[in-house]
N, C-alpha and C positions, 0 to 999 in steps of 0.2 A: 349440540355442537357449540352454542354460544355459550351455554352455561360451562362446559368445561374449560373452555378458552377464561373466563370472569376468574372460575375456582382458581384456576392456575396464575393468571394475574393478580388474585388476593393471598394466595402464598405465598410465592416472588416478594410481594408487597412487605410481609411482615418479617422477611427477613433479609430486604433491604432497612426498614425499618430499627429493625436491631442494630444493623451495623453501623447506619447511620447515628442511634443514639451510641454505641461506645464509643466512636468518633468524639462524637460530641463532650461524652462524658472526659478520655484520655485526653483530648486533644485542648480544651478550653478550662477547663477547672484544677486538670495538676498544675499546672505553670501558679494560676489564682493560689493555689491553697498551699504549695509549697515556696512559693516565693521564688521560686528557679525561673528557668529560662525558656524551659519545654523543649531542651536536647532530646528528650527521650519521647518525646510525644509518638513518634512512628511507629519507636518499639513496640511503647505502652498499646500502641491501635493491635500489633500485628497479633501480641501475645493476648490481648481479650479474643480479640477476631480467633485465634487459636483455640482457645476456651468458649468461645459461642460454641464453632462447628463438633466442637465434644461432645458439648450438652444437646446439640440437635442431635448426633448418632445415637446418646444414649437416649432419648425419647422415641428416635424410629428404633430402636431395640425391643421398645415397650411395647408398641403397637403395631409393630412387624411381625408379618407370619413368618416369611421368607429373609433369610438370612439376618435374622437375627442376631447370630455368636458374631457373622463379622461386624455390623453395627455397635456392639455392646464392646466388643475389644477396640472399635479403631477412636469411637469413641473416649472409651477408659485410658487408651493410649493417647490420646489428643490434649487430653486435663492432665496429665499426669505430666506433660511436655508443657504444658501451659504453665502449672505451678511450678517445676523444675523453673523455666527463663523467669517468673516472678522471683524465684528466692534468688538467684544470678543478678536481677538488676537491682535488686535491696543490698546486697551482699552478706547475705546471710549465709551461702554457701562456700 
């Protein structure tokens, strides 16, 4: 019992961890490296955050038995919505 309750609060853990570093990374180093002001900073968190929760679906795609095809689609649909708002806030679209 207590060992499942540990598992479960060490994988919470590392992907609180993640979210915390793209925080970290959108939120403190665009403003540093483009010289701007960090208007976008929220964006910038929500469209990584957008693009994490992808790439976790498509990893449980990999190692799921059980549903699988939804994993791998909401996934591939998540990155795909992710790079869409990237090319929107470059203006490349």
């Amino acid at each position: 019992m207590l060992s499942e309750t540990l598992s479960k609060v060490r994988a919470g853990f590392k992907y609180i961890y993640l979210v915390m570093f793209f925080t970290l990374l959108a939120g403190f180093f665009q403003p540093l490296i483009t010289g701007s002001s960090g208007e976008n900073t929220v964006s910038g968190v929500i469209v990584l955050f957008v693009g994490l929760v992808g790439g976790i679906l498509l990893y449980k795609s990999a190692t799921s038995e059980k549903n699988r095809i939804i994993y791998f689609g909401g996934g591939a649909v998540l990155i795909a919505i992710s790079l869409t708002l990237i090319f929107q806030m470059t203006g490349r679209v």
